[in-house]
C-alpha positions in Angstrom: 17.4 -3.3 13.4 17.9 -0.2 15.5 20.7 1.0 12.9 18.1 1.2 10.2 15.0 3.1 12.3 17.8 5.5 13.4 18.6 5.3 9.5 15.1 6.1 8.4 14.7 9.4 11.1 18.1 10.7 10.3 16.5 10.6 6.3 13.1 11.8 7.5 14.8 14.8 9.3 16.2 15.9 5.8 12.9 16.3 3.8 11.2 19.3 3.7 7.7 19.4 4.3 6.5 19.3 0.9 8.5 15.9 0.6 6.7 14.4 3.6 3.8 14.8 2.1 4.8 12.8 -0.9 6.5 10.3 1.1 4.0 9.7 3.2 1.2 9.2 0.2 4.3 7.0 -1.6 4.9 5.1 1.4 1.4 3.7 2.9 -0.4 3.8 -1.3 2.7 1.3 -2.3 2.5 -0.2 0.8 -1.1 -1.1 0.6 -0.1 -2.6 -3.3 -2.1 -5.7 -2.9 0.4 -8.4 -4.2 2.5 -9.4 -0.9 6.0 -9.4 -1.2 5.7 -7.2 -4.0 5.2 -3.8 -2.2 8.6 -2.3 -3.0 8.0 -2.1 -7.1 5.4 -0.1 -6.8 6.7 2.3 -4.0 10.5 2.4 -6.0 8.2 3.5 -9.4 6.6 6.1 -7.4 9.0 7.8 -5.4 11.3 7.8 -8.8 8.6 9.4 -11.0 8.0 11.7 -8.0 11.8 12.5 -7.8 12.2 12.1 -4.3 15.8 12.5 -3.2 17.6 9.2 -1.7 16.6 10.2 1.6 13.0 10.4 0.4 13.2 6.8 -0.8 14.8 5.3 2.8 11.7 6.9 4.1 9.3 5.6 1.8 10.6 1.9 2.4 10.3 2.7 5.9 7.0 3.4 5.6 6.5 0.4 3.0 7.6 -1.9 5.6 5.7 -0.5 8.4 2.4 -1.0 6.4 3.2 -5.2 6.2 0.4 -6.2 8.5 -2.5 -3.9 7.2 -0.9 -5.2 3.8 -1.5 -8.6 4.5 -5.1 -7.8 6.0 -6.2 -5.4 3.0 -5.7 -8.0 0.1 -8.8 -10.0 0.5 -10.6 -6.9 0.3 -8.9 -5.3 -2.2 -9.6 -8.9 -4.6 -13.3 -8.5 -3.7 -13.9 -4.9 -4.5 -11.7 -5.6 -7.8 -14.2 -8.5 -8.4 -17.4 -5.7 -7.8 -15.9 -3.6 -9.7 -15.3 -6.1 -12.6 -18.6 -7.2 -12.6 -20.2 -2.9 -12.4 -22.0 -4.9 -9.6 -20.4 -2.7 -6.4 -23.7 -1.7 -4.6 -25.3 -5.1 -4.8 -21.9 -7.3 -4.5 -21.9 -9.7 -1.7 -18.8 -9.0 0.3 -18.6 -10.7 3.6 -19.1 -13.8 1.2 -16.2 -12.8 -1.0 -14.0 -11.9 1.6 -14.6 -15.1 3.9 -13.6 -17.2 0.3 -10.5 -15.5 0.2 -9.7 -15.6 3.6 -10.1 -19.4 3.7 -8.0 -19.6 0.1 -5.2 -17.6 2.2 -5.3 -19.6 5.1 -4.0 -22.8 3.3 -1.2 -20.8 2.0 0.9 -21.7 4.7 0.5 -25.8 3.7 0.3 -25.3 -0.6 1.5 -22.1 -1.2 2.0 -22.7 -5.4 -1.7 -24.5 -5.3 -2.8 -20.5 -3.3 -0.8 -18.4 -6.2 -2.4 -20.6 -8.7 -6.3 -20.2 -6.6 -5.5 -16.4 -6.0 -4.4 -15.3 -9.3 -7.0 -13.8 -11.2 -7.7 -12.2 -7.6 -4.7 -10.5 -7.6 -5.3 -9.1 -10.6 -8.6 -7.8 -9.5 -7.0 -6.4 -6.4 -4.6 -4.1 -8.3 -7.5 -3.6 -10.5 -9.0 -1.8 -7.8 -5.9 -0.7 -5.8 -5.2 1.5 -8.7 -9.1 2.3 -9.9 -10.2 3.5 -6.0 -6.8 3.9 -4.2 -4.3 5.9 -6.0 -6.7 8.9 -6.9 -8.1 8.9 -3.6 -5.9 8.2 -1.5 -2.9 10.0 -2.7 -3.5 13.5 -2.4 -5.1 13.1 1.1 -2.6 11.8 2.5 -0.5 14.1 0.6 -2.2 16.5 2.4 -2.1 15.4 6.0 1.4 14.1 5.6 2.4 17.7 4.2 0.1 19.8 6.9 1.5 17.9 10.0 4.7 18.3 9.1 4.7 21.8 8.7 2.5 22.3 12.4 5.9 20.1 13.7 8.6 22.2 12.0 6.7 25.4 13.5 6.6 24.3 16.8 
């Protein structure tokens, strides 16, 4: 385990500051994709089309893995605001409601996982609805630009 974080920062060290940025954005945007277990697709697509180096993608799969918990945390949400959004009904949308019927579909997971897919399926779908309608343009070039602004105030100091 400590072979692969020493791994990661010896990759990290390489990129310039204009690839931190990117990696960064890559790394938390594919690690907030709202399928568990499916995090890396999304994160490998980006950092290709982006043409990070190889370095840039150990980094980015650092980053990917460091995100599992909020991952985990963020689909509920993610299926309810894809379920607003689906129905144009985001101001008025009852989401404490949504999100506690998720939560409770998740928590049986553990005991009937194929019987969860098969509940949570069109609510995957609505997440990544909205992962990629509200995340990826907003998201990405902000922490594009925090990623790519602190790491130029480290390299100067």
């Amino acid at each position: 385990m400590i072979e692969r974080i020493r791994r990661v920062v010896a990759a990290f060290r390489q990129l310039t500051p204009h690839q931190i940025g990117i990696v960064l954005a890559i790394g938390i945007i594919g690690g907030l994709f709202p399928v568990p277990g499916l995090t890396t697709i999304p994160c490998i697509a980006l950092a290709t089309l982006a043409r990070l180096p190889a370095t840039g993608h150990i980094v980015v799969q650092g980053i990917n893995f460091s995100m599992t918990i909020l991952n985990l945390l963020s689909v509920p949400y993610f299926a309810c605001l894809g379920e607003a959004l689906w129905a144009s009904n985001v101001i008025h949308f009852d989401y404490r409601e949504c999100v506690s019927e998720k939560v409770a579909v998740v928590g049986q997971a553990k005991d009937a996982p194929l019987a969860t897919l098969r509940a949570f399926a069109t609510a995957f779908l609505l997440a990544i609805f909205a992962w990629a309608i509200s995340f990826l343009p907003v998201a990405g070039p902000l922490l594009y630009l925090i990623g790519s602004g602190l790491s130029q105030s480290f390299r100067r100091n």
